[in-house]
Backbone as a ProteinNet text record, in pm:
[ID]
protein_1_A
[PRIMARY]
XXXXXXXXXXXXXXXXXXXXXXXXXXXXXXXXXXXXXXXXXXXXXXXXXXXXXXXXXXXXXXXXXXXXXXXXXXXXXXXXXXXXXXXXXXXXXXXXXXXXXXXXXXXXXXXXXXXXXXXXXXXXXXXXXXXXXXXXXXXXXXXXXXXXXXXXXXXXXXXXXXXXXXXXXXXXXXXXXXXXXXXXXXXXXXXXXX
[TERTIARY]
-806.8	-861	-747.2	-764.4	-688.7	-684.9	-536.8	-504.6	-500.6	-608.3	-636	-519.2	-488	-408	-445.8	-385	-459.8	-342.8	-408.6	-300.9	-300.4	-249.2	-239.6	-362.8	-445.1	-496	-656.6	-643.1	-746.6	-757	-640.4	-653.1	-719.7	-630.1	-692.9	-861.9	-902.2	-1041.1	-1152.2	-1042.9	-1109.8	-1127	-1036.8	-998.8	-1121.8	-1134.6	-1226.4	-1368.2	-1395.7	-1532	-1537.9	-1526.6	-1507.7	-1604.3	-1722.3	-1836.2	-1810.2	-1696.4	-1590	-1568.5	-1525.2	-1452.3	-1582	-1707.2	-1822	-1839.1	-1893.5	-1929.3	-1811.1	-1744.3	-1611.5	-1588	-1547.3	-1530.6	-1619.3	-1723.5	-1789.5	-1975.3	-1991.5	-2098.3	-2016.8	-1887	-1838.4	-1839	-1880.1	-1959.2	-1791.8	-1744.6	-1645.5	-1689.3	-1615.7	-1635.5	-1629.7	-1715.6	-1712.7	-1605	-1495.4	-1381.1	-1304.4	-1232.6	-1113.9	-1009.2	-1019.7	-838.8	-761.6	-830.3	-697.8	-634.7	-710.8	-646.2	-546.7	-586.8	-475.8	-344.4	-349.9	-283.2	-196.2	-250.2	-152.1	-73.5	-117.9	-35.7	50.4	32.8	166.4	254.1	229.2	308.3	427.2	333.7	426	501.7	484.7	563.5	689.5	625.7	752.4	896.7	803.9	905.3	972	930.2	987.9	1119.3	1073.9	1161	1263.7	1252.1	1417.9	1458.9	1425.7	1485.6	1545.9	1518.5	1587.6	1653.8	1806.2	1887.2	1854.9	1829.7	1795.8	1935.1	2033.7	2141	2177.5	2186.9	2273.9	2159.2	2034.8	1949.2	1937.6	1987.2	1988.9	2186.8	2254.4	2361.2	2363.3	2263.3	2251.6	2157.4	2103.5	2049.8	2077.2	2260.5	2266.8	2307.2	2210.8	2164.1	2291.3	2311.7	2365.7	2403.4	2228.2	2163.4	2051.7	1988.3	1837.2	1828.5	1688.3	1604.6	1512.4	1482.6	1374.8	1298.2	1161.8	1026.1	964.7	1002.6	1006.7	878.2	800.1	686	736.2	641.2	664.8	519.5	543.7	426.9	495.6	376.1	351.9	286	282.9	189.8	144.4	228.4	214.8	103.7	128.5	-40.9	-65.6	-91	-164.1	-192.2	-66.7	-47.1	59.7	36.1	173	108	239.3	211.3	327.4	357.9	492.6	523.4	684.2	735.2	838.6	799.4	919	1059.3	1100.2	1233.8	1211.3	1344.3	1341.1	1478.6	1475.8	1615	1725.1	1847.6	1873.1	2015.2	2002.9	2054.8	2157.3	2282.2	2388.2	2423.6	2295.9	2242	2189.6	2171.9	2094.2	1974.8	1882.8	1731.4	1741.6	1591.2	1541.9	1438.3	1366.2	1265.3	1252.4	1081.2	1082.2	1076.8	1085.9	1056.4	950.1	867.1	729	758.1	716.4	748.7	546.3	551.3	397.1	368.6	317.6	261.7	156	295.1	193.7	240.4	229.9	293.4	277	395.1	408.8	362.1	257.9	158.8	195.6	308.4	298.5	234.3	185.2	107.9	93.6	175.2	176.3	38.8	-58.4	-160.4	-137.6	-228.9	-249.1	-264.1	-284.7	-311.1	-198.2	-69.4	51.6	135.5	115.7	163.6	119.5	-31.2	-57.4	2.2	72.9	87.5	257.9	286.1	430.9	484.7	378.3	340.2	308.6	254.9	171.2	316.6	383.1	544	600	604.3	713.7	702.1	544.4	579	600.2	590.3	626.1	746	849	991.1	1024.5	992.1	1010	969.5	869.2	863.3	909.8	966.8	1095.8	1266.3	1276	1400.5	1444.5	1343.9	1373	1478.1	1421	1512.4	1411.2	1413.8	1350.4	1321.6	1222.2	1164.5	1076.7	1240	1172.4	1144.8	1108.3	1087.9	1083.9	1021.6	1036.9	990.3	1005.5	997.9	932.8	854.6	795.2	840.2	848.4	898	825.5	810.1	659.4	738.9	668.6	801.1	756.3	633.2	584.2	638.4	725.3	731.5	951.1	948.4	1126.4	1150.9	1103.3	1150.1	1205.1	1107.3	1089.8	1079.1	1151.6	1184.1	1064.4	941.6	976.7	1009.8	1049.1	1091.3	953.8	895.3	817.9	876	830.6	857	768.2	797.3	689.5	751.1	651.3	676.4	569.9	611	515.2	416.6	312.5	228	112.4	223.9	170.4	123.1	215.9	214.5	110	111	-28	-169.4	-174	-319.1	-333.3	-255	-247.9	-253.7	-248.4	-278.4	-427	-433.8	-636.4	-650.2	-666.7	-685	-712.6	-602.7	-581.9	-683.8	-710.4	-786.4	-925.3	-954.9	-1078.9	-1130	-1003.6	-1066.5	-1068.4	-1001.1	-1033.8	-1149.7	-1200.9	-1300.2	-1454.7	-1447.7	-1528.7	-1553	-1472	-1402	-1423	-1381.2	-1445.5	-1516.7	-1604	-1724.9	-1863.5	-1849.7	-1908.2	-2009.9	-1949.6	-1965.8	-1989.1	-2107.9	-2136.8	-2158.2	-2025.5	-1960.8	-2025.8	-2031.2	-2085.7	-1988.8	-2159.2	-2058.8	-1921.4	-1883.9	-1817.9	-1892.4	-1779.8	-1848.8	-1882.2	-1766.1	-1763	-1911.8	-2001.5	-2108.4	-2067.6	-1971	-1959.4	-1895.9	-1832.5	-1826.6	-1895.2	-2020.9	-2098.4	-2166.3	-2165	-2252.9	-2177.6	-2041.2	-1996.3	-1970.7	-1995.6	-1991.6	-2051.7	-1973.4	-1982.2	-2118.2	-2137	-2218.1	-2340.4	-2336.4	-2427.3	-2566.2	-2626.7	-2747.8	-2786.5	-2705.9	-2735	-2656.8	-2614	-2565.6	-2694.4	-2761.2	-2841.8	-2996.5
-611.9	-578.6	-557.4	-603.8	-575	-439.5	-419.1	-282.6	-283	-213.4	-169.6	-118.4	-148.8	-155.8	-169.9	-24.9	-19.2	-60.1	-175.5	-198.7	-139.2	-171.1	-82.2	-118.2	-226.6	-265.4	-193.8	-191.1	-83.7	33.9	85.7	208.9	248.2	122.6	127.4	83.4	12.6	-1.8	115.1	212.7	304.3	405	446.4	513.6	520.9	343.7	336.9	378.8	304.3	335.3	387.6	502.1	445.4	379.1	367	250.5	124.4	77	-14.2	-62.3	54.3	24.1	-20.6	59.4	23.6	-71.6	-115.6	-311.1	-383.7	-361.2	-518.9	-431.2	-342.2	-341	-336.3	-241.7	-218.2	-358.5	-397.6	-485	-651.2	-622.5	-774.8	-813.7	-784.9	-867.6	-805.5	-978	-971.4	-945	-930.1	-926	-1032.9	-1039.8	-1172	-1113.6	-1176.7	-1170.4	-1301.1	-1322.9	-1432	-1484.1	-1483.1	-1445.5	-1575.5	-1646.7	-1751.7	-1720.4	-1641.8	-1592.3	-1481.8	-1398	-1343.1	-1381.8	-1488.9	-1566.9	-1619.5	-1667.2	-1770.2	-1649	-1533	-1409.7	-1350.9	-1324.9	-1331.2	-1389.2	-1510.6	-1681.7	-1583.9	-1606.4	-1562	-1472.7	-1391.6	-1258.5	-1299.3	-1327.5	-1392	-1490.6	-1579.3	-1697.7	-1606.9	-1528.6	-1420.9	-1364.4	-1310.2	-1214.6	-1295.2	-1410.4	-1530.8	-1552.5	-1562.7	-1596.3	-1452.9	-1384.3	-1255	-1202.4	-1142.6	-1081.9	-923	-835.3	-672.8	-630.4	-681.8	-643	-511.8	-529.7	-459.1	-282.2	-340.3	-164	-117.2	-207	-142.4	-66.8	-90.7	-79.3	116.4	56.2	177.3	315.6	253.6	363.1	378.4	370	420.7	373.4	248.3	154.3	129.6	142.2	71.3	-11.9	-32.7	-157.3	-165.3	-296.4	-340	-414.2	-471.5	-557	-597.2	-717.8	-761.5	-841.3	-833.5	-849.5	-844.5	-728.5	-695.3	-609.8	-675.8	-679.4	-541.7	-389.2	-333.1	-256.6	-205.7	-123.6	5.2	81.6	195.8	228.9	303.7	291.8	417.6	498.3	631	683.4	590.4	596.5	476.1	354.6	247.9	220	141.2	89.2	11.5	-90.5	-176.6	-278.5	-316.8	-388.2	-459.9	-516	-577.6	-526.8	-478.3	-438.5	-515.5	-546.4	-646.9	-599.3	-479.4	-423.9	-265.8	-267.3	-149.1	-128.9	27.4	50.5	173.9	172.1	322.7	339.9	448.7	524.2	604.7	610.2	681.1	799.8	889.6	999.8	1006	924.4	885.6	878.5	863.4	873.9	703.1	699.2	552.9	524.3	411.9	436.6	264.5	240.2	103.9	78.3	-56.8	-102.2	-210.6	-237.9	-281.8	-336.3	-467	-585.1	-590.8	-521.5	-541.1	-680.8	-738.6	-863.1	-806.7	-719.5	-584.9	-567.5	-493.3	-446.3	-288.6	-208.8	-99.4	-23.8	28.5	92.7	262.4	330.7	481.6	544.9	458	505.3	480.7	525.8	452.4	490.1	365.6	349.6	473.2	510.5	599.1	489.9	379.9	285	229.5	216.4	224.8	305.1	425.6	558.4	565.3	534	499.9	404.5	300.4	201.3	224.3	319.7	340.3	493.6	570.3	661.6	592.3	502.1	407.8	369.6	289.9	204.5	374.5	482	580.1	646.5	644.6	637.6	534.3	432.6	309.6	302.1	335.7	370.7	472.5	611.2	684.1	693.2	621.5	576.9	483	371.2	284.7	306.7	375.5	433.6	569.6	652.9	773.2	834.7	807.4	843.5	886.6	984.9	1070.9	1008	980.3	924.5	985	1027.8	1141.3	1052.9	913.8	839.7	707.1	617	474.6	409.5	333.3	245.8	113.4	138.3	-18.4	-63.8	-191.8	-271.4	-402.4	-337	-423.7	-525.1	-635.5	-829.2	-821.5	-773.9	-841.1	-708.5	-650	-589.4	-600.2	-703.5	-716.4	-609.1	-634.2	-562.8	-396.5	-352.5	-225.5	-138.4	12.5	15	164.1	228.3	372.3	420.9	507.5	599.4	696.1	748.2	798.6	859.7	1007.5	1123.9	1099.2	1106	1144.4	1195.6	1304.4	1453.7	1471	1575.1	1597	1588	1682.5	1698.3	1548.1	1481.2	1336	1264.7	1249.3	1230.4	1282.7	1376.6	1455.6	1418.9	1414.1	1365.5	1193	1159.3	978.2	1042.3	1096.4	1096.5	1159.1	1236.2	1255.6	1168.3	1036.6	930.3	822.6	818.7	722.2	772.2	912.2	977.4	948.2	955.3	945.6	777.6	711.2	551.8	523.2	567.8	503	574.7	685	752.6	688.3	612.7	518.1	418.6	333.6	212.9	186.6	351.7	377.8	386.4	479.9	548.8	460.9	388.2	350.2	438.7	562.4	664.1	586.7	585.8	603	681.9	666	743.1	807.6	869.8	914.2	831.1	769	671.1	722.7	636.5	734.3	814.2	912.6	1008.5	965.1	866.4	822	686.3	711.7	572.8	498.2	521.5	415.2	250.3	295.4	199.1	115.6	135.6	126.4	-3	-0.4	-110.8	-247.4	-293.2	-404.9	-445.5	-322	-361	-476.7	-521.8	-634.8	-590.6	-457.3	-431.1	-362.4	-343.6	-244.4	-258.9	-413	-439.6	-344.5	-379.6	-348	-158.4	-121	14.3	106	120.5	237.1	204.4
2484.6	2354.6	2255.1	2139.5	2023.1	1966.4	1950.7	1972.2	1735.7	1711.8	1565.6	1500.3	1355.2	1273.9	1132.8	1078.8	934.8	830.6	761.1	609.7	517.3	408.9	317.3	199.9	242.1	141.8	240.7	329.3	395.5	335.4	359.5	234.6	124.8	55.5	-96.4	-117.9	31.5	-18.3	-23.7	95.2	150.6	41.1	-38.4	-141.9	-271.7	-259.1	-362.5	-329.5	-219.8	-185.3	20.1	62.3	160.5	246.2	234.4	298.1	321	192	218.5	380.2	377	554.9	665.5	594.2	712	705.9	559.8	563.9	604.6	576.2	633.1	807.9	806.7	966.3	1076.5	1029.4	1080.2	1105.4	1017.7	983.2	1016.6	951.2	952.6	846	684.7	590.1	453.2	453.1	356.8	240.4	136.7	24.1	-29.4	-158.4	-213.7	-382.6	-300	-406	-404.5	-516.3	-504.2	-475.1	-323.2	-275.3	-342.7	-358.9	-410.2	-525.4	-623.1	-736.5	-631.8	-601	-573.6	-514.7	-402.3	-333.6	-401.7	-570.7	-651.7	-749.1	-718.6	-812.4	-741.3	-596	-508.5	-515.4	-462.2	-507.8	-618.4	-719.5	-850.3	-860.4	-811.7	-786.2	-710.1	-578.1	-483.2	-571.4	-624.8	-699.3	-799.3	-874.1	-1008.3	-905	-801.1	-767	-694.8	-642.9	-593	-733.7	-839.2	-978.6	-1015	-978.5	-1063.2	-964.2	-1005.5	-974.2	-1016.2	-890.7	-899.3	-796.5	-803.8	-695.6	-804.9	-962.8	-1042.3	-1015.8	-949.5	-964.1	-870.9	-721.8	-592.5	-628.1	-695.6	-676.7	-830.7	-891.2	-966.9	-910.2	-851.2	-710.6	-588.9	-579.8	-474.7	-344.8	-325.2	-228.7	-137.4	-18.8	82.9	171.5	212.7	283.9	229.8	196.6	219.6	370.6	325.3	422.2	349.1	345.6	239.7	284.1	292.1	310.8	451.6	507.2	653.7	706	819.1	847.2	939.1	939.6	961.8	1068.7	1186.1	1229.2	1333.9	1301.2	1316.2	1443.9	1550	1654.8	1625.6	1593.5	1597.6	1482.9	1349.3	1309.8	1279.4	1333	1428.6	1240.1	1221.7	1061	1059.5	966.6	952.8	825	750.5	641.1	597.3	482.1	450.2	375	370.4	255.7	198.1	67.1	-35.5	11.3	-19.8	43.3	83.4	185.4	238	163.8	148.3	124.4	154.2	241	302.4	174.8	124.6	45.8	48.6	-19.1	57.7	107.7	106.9	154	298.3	334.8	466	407.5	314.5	362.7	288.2	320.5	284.4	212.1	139.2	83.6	66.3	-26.3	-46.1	-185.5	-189.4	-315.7	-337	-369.5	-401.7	-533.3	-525.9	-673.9	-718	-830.6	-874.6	-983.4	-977.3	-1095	-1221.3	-1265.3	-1354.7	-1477	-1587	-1714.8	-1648.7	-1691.9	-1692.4	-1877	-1859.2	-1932.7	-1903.8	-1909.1	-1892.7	-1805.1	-1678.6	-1576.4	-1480.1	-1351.5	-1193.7	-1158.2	-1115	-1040.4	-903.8	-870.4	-762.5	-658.8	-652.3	-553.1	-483.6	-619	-605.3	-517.5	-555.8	-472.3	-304.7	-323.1	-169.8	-95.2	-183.5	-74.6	-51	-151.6	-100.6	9.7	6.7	113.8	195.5	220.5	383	415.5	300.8	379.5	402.6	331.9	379.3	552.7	578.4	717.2	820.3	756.4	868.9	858.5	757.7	786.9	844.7	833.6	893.7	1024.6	1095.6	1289.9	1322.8	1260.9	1266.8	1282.8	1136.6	1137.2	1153.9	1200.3	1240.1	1107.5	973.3	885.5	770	667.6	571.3	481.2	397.3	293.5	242.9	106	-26.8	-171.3	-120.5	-273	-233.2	-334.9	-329.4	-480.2	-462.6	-637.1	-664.7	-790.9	-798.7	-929.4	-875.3	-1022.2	-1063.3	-1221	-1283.8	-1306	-1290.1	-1328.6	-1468.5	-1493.5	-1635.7	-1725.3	-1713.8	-1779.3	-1816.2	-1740.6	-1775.7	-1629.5	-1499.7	-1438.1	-1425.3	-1517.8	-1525.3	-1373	-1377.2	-1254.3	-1235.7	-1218.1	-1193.8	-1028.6	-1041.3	-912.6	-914.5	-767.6	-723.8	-594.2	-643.6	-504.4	-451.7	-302	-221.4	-121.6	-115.9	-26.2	137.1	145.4	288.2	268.5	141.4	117.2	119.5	25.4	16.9	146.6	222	351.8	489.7	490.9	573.7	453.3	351.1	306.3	319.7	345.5	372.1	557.9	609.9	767.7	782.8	700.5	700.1	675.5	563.9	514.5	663.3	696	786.6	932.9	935	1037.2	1033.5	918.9	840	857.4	848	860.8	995.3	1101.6	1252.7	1259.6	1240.9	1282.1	1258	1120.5	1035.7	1169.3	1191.6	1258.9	1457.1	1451.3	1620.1	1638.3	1559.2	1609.4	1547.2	1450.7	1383.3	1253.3	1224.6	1148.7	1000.2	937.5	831.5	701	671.9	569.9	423.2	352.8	237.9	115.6	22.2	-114.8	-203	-242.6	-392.2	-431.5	-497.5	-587.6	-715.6	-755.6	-912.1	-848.1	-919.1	-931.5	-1010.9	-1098.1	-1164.4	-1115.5	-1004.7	-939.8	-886.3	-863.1	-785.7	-844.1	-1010.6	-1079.2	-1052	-1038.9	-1012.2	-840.2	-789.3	-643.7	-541.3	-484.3	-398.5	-268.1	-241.2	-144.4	-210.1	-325.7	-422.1	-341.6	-312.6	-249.1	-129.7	-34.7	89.4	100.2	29.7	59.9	13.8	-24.2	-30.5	61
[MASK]
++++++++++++++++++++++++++++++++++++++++++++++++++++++++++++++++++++++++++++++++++++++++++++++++++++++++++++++++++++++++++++++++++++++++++++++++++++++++++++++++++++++++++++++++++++++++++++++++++

């Protein structure tokens, strides 16, 4: 049997709605979304980021070593995902960096933050090394850089998170909707969830 593994985009579905997790894992029933749009906005991202030189902002933060676009898992909480770069710092600790296909608008997405807490513990059961931060950088915005703490605190509520979704996933536990309904009016499962 296939030994289960949560991504980061599990997360974020979970986040939004978590019933999410029942229909696609539990039922089987994808969403009707557009991966090829997304597929061709990766693409883009990827190609942006071989054209641009960021050596001058790993070198203004610090940076020591990277590793770049390194498929990473976790057993210890049964997770793994890719990260654009890893990076260890001349402090000893480490952190990632995440290339978004975004404009920076005065406001890191919370979806953002999750997915750089999900990479901070898959580095930290990899490299047995501390991760007090990581960074995303918007392309559409001239490679705009912000920095994001992330602390313990952060960390143990992304492990309820992650507790909360095998539990969905094992047991076949049917979860309670969003709170916000407003989501609810463009939803892909709106039919069959109530």
């Amino acid at each position: 049997m296939e030994k289960l593994s949560i991504t980061p985009s599990i997360v974020i579905e979970y986040l939004y709605c978590p019933r999410f997790i029942y229909f696609m894992k539990i039922l089987n029933i994808p969403q009707n979304e557009d991966r090829r749009f997304k597929v061709t906005k990766g693409r883009e991202v990827h190609k942006f980021k071989e054209l641009t030189n960021v050596d001058y902002l790993r070198k203004k933060l610090n940076v020591i070593k990277k590793w770049k676009e390194e498929e990473l898992y976790s057993d210890k909480y049964s997770i793994h995902g890719k990260i654009d770069e890893i990076l260890e710092f001349n402090d000893g600790s480490m952190g990632a960096l995440d290339y978004k296909f975004a404009e920076f608008k005065d406001k890191i997405f919370s979806t953002y933050k999750t997915q750089l807490i999900m990479y901070s513990l898959m580095i930290e059961d990899n490299f047995n090394k501390e991760v007090k931060k990581g960074y995303i950088v918007y392309t559409r915005s001239k490679n705009h850089v912000e920095e994001i703490e992330i602390n313990h605190e952060d960390k143990n509520k992304l492990k309820i998170i992650l507790e909360n979704i095998m539990k969905i996933i094992h047991t076949g536990y049917f979860p309670k909707e969003t709170k916000d309904k407003s989501k609810c009016n463009d939803c892909c499962y709106k039919n069959i969830c109530r």
